[in-house]
C-alpha positions in Angstrom: 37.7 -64.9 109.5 36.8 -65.5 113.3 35.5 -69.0 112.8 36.6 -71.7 114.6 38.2 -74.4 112.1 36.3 -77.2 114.3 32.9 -75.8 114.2 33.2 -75.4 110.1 34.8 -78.6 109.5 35.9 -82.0 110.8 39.5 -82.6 110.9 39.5 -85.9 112.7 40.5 -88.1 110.2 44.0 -89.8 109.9 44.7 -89.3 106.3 44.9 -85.3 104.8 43.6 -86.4 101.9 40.5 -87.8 103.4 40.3 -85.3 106.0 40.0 -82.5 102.6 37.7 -85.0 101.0 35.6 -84.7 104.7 35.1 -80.7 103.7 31.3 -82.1 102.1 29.7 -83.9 104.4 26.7 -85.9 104.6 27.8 -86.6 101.2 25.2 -90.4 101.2 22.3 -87.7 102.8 19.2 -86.2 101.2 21.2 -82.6 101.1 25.6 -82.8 101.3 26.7 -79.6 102.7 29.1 -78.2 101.3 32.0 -76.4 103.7 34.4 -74.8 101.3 32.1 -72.1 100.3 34.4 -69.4 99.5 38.0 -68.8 99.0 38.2 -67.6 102.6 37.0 -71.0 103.9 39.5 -72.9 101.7 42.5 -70.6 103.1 40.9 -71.0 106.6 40.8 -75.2 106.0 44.7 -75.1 104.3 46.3 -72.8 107.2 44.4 -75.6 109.9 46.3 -78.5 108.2 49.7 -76.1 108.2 49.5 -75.5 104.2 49.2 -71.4 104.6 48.5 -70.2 101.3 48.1 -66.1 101.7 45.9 -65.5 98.9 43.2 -68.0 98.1 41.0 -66.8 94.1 38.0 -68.0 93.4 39.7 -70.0 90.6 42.0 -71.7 93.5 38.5 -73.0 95.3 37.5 -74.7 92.0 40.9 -76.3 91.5 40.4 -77.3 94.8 37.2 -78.8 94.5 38.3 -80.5 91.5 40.7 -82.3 93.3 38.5 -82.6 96.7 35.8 -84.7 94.1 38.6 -86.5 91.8 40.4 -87.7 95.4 36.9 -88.5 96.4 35.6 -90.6 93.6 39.0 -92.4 93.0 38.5 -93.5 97.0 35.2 -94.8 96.5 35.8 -96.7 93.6 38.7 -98.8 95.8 36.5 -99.1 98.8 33.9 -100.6 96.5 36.2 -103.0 94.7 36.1 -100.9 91.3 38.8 -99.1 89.2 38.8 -95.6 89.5 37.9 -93.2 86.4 41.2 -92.2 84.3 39.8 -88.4 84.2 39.9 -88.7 87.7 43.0 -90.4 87.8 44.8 -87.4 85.4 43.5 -84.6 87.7 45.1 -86.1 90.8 48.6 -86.6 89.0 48.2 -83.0 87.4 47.9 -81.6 90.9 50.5 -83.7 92.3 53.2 -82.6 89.2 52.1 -79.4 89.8 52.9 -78.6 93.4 56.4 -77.3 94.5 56.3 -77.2 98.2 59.0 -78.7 100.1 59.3 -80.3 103.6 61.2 -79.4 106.1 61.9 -79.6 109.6 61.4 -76.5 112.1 61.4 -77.0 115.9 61.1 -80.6 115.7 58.2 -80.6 113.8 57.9 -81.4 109.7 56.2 -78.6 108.3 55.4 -76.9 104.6 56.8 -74.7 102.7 54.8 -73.0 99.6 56.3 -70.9 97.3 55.2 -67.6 96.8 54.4 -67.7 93.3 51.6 -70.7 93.1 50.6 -71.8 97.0 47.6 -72.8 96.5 48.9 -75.0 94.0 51.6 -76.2 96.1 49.1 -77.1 98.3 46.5 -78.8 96.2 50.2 -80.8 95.3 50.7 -82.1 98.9 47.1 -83.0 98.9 47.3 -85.3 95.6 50.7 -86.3 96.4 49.0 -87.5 100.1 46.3 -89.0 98.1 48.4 -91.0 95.5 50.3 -92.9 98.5 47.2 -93.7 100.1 45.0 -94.5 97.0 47.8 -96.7 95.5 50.0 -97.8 98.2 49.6 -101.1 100.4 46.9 -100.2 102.1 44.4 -99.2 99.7 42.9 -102.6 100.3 42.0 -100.9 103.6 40.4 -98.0 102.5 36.3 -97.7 103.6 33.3 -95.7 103.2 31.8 -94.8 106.5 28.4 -96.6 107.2 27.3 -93.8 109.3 23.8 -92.4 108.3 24.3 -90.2 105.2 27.9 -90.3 105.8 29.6 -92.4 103.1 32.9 -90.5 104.2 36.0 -92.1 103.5 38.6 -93.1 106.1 41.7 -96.0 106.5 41.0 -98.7 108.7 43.4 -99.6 110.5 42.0 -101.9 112.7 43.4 -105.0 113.8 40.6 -106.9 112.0 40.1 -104.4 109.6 36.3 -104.7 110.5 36.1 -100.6 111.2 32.3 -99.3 110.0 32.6 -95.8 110.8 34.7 -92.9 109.7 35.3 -91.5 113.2 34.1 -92.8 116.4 33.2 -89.6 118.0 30.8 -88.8 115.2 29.2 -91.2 112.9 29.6 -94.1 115.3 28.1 -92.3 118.2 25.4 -91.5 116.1 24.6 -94.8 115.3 24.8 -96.3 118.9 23.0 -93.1 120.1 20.1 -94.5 117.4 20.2 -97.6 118.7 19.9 -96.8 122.6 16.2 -94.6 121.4 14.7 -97.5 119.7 15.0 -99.6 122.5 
């Protein structure tokens, strides 16, 4: 595939789990676009964030989206002060048991390694595992959905006031103050 991984998708946010959460967007918008549209786009997303799985099925991109929707609704229920669904809650610790890869450090950088067997799977395991210490570690009193228009993405603010609105400056912020500087 010769498209760039920044024109198909946004990989600006902080957390991977959100960033993979990030591959629908518009999701609050009359019509969410969907960006993992076929194995080739989920393999193209996974090598971007350094999880190269060689062979992506069709069956991988459900598991995927699966997880991309469980992580998704689980994040939305914190941001809006709820509990998050156990069904949801069971598919993110399935995916996390699951996965095998291991960590490791290669020319000074940490980097994955899937087995050969199951790497989707390993990778759908980092992404849970990433999710779980988000979703349920200290800062999960921190974690937002964007207010951007049709956004409703979910991000980690980390401001100093906590007081963030947007998912990513550059984008759904821009947009809004873009907005604003028309009407007037």
């Amino acid at each position: 595939m010769t498209e760039d991984v920044r024109r198909v998708f946004r990989m600006d946010n902080e957390v991977l789990a959100f960033r993979f959460t990030a591959t629908v967007s518009d999701r609050a918008g009359a019509a969410p676009r969907e960006r993992l549209t076929d194995p080739a786009r989920l393999k193209m997303w996974l090598h971007a964030t350094g999880l190269d799985a060689t062979d992506v099925s069709s069956t991988d991109l459900k598991d995927a989206i699966e997880l991309r929707e469980a992580i998704y609704r689980i994040g939305a229920a914190i941001a809006a002060g709820k509990g998050p669904d156990s069904k949801d809650v069971r598919i993110l610790n399935t995916a996390a048991a699951a996965g095998q890869a291991k960590v490791a450090l290669e020319d000074g950088l940490a980097g994955w390694h899937l087995t050969e067997k199951t790497p989707v799977g390993d990778a759908l395991g980092v992404l849970a595992t990433d999710a779980i210490h988000v979703l349920g570690g200290p800062d999960r009193g921190r974690i937002k959905n964007c207010e951007g228009p049709g956004c409703a993405g979910l991000f980690l603010d980390t401001s100093r006031g906590a007081n963030r609105r947007w998912c990513s400056m550059n984008t759904c912020g821009n947009k809004v103050k873009k907005a604003r500087l028309t009407e007037n």
